[in-house]
C-alpha positions, 0 to 999 in steps of 0.5 A: 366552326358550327356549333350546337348550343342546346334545346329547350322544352317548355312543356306549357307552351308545347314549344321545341327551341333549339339553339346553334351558332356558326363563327359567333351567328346564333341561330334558333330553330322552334316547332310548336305541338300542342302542350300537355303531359306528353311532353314530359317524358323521358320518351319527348325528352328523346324525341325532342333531342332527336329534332335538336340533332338533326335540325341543325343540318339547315345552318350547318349549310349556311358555311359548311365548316370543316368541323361541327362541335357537339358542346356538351351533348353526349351521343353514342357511337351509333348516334355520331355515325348516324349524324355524319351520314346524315350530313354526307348524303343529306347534302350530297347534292348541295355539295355538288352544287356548291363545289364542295368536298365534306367527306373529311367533315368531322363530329366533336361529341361527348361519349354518354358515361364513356359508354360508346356503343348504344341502341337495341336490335332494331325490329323489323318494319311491322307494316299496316295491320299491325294493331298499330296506332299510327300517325301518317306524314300527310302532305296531300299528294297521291302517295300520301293518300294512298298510303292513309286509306291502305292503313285505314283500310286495315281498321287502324286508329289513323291520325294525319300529321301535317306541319307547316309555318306556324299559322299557315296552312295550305288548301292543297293539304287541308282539302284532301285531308279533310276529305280523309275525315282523320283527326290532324295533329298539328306541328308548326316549324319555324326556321330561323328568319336568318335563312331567308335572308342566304343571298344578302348574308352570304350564306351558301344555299342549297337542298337539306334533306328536309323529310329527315327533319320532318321525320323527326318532327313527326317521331316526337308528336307522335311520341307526345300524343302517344302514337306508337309508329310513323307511317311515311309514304316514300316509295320505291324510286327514291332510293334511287340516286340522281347522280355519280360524283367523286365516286359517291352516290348523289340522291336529291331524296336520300332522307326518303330512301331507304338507306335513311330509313334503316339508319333512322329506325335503328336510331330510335330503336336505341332509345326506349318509348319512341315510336317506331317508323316505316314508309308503307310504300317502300317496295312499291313504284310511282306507276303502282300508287297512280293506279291506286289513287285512280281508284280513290275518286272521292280525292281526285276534286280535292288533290293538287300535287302542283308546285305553285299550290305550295308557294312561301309567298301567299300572294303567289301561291294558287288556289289551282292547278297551274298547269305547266309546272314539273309536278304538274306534268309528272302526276298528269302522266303518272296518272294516264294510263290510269284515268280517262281523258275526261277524268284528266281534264276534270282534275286539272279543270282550270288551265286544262291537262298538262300534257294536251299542251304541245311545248310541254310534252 
């Protein structure tokens, strides 16, 4: 059985550790923002719960049991209806993958009070210019600046976040984004170390829905630096699914589809001082936010939307375009009907456009 054992918050250290255990493996799972009062209330308190709840879907994956057991936790109705969808279309594709069937998983919890239903009515998605103070998820890529200069563009107080491994930092974030000129606000993730070991435990592996996760660690530093709203950049297709499967949809980005975003929504709605969330490019498609990130010159030296840019090991990861990857073929044509010839070969200046390459057409 996989079980949550608790989080705690150390509020002078800014350190989020949330602790879980599968069969008698213990696991931890920390996320580190800068300390300070802002942790100390209520609302963090919330958020930090939040993180806690849907961190553990990455160990939960390393045996899928048949049951997760909750402890002591008490989650309303809503909050368990969530986690089980969270779960059921969060790994869909890694249970295709694995051979596995969880429709029969089940979720042991505590009711808060004997009160079984929570959560206010949720409202609707503001959009930018709203008077909003947001806090955009920034990873460097076209969507997300198209997204941080649209809501600039509205006279908004804009922050970037960003999160990565605690110390670590990637060029093909930190260059766009300084570019930006926005403050960042910083959160460092650190798994459990257990997981990069999956092949020599055992464990089963897979795709988690990790943006869910990264959206909750969005919702609690936004919570404790007090911004009010989550602005993602997940656009239209990722509500699309992938697959068919036993009569079940599988979507590889379901915690950027829509479906995630109004049962997320409708979760913080139900707790009182959590900011609000929204994708600002949720009914636009690929080909719309390539040809705005044409128009936004002064990112196209800075960008790189390449797969090997993000490498774990530092000793692989490159400080340019490879050139032959999927991401890197996707945003070159992505962006030709958009840019010139010259301006292409500008942006993937050292190995030379993706798509001029015969095998890779």
């Amino acid at each position: 059985m996989f079980t949550y054992e608790g989080f705690a918050v150390d509020a002078e250290r800014g350190l989020l550790t949330c602790h879980y255990s599968l069969d008698g493996r213990e696991f931890a799972e920390r996320v580190t923002l800068a300390p300070g009062p802002g942790w100390e209330t209520p609302a963090a308190r919330g958020a930090a719960r939040i993180v806690y709840l849907l961190a553990g879907v990455s160990y939960y994956k390393t045996a899928a049991p048949p049951a997760v057991d909750l402890a002591d936790a008490a989650l309303s109705e809503r909050e368990v209806e969530f986690l089980r969808e969270f779960y059921l279309s969060g790994l869909g594709e890694y249970a295709y993958r694995n051979h596995l069937d969880l429709s029969g998983l089940s979720f042991r919890a505590a009711p808060p009070g004997g009160v079984t239903r929570t959560g206010a009515p949720v409202p609707a998605a503001p959009g930018p210019g709203a008077g909003l103070r947001p806090l955009v998820p920034f990873g460097g890529g076209i969507d997300s600046i198209v997204t941080v200069e649209g809501v600039r563009g509205r006279g908004e107080d804009v922050a970037l976040f960003v999160v990565n491994r605690p110390g670590d930092r990637f060029e093909a974030i930190e260059r766009p984004a300084a570019v930006s000129g926005l403050p960042v606000i910083r959160a460092g993730r650190e798994i459990d170390p257990q997981l990069l070991r999956s092949a020599e435990l055992g464990f089963l592996n897979g795709h988690v829905p990790v943006t869910g996760i990264i959206s909750a660690i969005a919702v609690l530093a936004a919570t404790v630096h007090g911004r009010d709203t989550v602005v993602m950049s997940n656009e239209w297709s990722s509500s699309v699914p992938t697959l068919e499967h036993g009569g079940r949809q599988v979507n590889h980005q379901w915690s950027k589809s829509d479906a995630f975003e109004r049962l997320f929504r409708e979760l913080l709605a139900g707790q009182p001082g959590l900011p609000d969330y929204f994708s600002a490019l949720r009914d636009r498609t690929e080909l719309w936010v390539g040809e705005r990130f044409a128009g936004l010159t002064q990112y196209h030296g800075t960008f790189r939307s390449c797969n090997r840019a993000f490498h774990i090991d530092t000793g692989k990861r490159l400080g340019h375009w490879c050139g032959r990857c999927d991401k890197c073929c996707f945003i070159d044509l992505i962006l030709a009907p958009f840019m010139s010839p010259g301006q292409l070969r500008d942006v993937f200046a050292v190995e030379g456009e993706p798509l001029l390459q015969p095998e890779l057409r």
